[in-house]
DRENPA-3360 file (N, C-alpha, C; in nm, 2 decimals, always signed):
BEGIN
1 = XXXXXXXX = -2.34/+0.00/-2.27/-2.23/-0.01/-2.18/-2.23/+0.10/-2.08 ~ -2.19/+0.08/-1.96/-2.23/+0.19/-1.90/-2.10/+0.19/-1.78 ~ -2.02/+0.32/-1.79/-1.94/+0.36/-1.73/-1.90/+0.45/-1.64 ~ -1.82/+0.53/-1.55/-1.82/+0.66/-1.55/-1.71/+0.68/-1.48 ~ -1.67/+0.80/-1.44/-1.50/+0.86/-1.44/-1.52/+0.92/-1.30 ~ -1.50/+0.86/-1.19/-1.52/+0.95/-1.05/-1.37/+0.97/-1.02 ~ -1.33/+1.06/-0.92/-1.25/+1.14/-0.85/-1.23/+1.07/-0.73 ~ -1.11/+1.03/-0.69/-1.12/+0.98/-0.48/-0.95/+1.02/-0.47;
9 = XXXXXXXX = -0.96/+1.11/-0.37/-0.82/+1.18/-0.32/-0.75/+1.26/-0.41 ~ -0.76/+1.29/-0.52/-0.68/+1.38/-0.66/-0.69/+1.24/-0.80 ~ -0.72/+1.07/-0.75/-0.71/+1.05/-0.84/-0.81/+0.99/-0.90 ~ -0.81/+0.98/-1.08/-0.92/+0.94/-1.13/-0.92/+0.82/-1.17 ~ -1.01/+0.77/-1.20/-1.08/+0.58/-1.21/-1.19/+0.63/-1.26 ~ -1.19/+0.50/-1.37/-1.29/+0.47/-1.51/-1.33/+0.32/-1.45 ~ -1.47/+0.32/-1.38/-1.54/+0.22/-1.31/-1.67/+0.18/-1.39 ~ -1.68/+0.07/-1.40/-1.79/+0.01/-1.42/-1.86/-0.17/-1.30;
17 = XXXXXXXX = -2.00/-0.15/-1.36/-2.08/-0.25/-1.22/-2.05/-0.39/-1.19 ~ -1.99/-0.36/-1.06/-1.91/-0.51/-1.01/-1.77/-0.50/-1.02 ~ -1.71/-0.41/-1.04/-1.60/-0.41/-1.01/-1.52/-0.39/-0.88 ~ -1.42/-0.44/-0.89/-1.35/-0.38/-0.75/-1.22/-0.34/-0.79 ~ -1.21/-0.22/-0.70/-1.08/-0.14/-0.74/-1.01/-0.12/-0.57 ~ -0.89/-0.09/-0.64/-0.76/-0.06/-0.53/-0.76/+0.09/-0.53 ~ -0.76/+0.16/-0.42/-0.77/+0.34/-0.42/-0.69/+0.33/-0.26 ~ -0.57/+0.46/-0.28/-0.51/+0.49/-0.12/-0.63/+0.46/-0.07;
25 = XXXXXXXX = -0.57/+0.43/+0.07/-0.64/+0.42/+0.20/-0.70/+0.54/+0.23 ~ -0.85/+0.47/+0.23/-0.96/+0.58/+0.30/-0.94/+0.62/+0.46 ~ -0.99/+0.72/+0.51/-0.96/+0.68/+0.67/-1.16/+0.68/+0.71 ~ -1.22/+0.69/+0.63/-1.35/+0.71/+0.64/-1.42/+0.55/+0.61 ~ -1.56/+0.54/+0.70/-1.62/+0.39/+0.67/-1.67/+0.46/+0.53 ~ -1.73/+0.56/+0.46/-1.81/+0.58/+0.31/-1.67/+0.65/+0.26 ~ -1.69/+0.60/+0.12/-1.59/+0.66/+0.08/-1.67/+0.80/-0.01 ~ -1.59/+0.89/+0.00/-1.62/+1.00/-0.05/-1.54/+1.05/-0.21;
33 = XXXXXXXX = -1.64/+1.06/-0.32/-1.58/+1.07/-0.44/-1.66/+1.16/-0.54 ~ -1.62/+1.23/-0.62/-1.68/+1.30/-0.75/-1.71/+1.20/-0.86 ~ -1.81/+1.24/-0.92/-1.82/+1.21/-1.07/-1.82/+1.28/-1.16 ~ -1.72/+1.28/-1.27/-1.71/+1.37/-1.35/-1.76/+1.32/-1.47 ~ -1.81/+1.22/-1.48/-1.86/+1.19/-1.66/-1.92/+1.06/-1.61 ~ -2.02/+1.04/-1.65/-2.13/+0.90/-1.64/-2.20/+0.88/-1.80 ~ -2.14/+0.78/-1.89/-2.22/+0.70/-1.99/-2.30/+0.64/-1.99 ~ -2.38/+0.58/-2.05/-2.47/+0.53/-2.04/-2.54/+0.46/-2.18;
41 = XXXXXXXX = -2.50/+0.36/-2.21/-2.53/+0.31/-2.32/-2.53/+0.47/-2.52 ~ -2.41/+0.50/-2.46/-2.36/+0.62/-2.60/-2.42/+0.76/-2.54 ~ -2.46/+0.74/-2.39/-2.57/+0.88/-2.34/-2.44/+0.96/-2.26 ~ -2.41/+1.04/-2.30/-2.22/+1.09/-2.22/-2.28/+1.23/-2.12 ~ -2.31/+1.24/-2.01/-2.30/+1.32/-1.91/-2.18/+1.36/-1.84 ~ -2.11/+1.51/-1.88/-1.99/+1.54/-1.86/-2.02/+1.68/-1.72 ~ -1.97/+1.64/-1.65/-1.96/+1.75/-1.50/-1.90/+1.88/-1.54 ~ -1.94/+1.96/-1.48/-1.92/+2.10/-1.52/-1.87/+2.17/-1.37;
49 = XXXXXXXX = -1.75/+2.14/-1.26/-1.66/+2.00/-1.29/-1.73/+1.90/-1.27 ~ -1.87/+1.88/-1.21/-1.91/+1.70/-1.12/-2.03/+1.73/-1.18 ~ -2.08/+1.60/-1.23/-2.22/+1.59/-1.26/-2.30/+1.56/-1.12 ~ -2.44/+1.63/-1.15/-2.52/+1.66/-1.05/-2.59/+1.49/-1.06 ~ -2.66/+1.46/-0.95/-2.76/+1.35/-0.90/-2.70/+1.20/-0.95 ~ -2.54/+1.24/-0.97/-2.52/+1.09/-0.97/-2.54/+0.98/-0.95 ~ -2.58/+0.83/-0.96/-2.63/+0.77/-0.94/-2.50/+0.65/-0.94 ~ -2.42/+0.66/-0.89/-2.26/+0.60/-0.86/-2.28/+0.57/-0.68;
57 = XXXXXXXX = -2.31/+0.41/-0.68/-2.26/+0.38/-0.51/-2.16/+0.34/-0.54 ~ -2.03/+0.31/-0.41/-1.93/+0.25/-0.40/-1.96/+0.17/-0.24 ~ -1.90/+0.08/-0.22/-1.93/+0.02/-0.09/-1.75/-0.06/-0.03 ~ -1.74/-0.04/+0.08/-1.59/-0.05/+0.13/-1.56/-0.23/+0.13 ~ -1.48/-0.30/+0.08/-1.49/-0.42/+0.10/-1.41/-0.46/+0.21 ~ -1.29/-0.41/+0.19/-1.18/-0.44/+0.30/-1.11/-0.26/+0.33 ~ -1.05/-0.24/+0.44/-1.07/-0.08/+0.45/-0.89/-0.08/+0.40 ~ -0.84/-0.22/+0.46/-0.66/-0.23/+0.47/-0.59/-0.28/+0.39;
65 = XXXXXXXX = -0.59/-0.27/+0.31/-0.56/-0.42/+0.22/-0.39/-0.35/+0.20 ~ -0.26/-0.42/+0.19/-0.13/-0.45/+0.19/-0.12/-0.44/+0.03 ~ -0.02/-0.36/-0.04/+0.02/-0.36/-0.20/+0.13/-0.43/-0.18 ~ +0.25/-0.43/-0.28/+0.33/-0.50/-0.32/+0.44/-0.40/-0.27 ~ +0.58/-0.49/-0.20/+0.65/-0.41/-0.15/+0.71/-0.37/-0.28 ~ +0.74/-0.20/-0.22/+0.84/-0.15/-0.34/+0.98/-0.10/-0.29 ~ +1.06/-0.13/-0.34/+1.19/-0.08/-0.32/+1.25/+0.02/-0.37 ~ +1.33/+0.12/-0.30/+1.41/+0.26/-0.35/+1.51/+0.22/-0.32;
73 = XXXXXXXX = +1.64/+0.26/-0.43/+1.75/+0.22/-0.38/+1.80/+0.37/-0.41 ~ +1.94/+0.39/-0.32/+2.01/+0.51/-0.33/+2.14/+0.51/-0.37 ~ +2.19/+0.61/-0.44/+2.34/+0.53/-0.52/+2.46/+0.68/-0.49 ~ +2.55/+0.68/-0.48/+2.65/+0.79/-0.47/+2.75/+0.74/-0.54 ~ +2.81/+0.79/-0.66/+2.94/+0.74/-0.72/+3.04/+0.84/-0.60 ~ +3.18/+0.75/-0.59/+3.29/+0.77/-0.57/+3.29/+0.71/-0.43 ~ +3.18/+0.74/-0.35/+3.19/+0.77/-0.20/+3.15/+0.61/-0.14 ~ +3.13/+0.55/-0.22/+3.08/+0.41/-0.15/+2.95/+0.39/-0.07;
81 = XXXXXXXX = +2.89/+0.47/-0.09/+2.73/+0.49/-0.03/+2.63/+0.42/-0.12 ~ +2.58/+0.36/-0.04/+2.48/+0.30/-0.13/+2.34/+0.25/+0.01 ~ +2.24/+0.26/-0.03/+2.12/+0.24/+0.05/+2.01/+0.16/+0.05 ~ +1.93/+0.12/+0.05/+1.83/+0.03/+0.03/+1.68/+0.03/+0.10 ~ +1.57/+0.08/+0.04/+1.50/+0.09/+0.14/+1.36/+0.00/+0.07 ~ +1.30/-0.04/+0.18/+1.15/-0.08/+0.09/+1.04/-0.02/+0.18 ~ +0.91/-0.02/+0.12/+0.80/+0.02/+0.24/+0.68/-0.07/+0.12 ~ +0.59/-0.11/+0.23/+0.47/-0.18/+0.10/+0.31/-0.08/+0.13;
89 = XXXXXXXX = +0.26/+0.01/+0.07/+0.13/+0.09/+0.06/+0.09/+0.05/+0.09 ~ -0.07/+0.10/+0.15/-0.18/+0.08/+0.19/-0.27/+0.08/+0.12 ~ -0.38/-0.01/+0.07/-0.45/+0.05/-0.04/-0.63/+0.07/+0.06 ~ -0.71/+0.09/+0.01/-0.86/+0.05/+0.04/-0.92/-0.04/-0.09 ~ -1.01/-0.14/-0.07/-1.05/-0.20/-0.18/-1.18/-0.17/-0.15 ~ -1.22/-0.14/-0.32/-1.36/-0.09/-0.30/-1.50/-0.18/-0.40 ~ -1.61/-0.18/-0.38/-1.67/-0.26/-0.50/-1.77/-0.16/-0.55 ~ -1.81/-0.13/-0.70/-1.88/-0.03/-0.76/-2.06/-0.14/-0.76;
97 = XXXX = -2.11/-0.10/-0.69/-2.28/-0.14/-0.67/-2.34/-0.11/-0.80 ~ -2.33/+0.02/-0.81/-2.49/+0.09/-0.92/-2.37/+0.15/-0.98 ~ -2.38/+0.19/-1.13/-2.36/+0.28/-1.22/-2.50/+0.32/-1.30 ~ -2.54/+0.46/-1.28/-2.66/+0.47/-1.38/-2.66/+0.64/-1.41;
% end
């Protein structure tokens, strides 16, 4: 089985081949990411922080893709305030090519 643990913007993802993942919005056409640990059938290469000559592509599928709206609501006891806000993220959707 072959997996590995890359880095994009502060956060981490456990990716393996053919997958597609949701990561904030890139503003770059390549996305730029670390690898910190690559498996490889029980073979564990751990970065010392980033393992060297990784062999991890990612490729951009859609750059914009819309999340799910979320809502914040605001509350004040006594005063009768109350607020309501929503906003829906931005994600980038990405597809993992090679893990090796």
């Amino acid at each position: 089985m072959k997996y590995a643990v890359i880095r994009i913007k502060g956060h981490q993802y456990r990716i393996e081949e053919g997958q597609e993942l949701l990561v904030d919005k890139l503003d770059t056409k390549k996305p730029e990411f670390e690898t910190l640990l690559v498996s490889n059938d029980g073979k564990v290469r751990i970065g010392k922080p980033v393992v060297k000559g990784d062999g991890v592509k990612l490729k951009i599928l859609e750059n914009e893709v819309k999340g799910e709206k979320l809502y914040v609501k605001k509350f004040k006891a006594k005063s009768r305030y109350r607020k309501k806000i929503g906003f829906r993220p931005l994600y980038s959707k990405l597809l993992v090519e090679k893990v090796d």
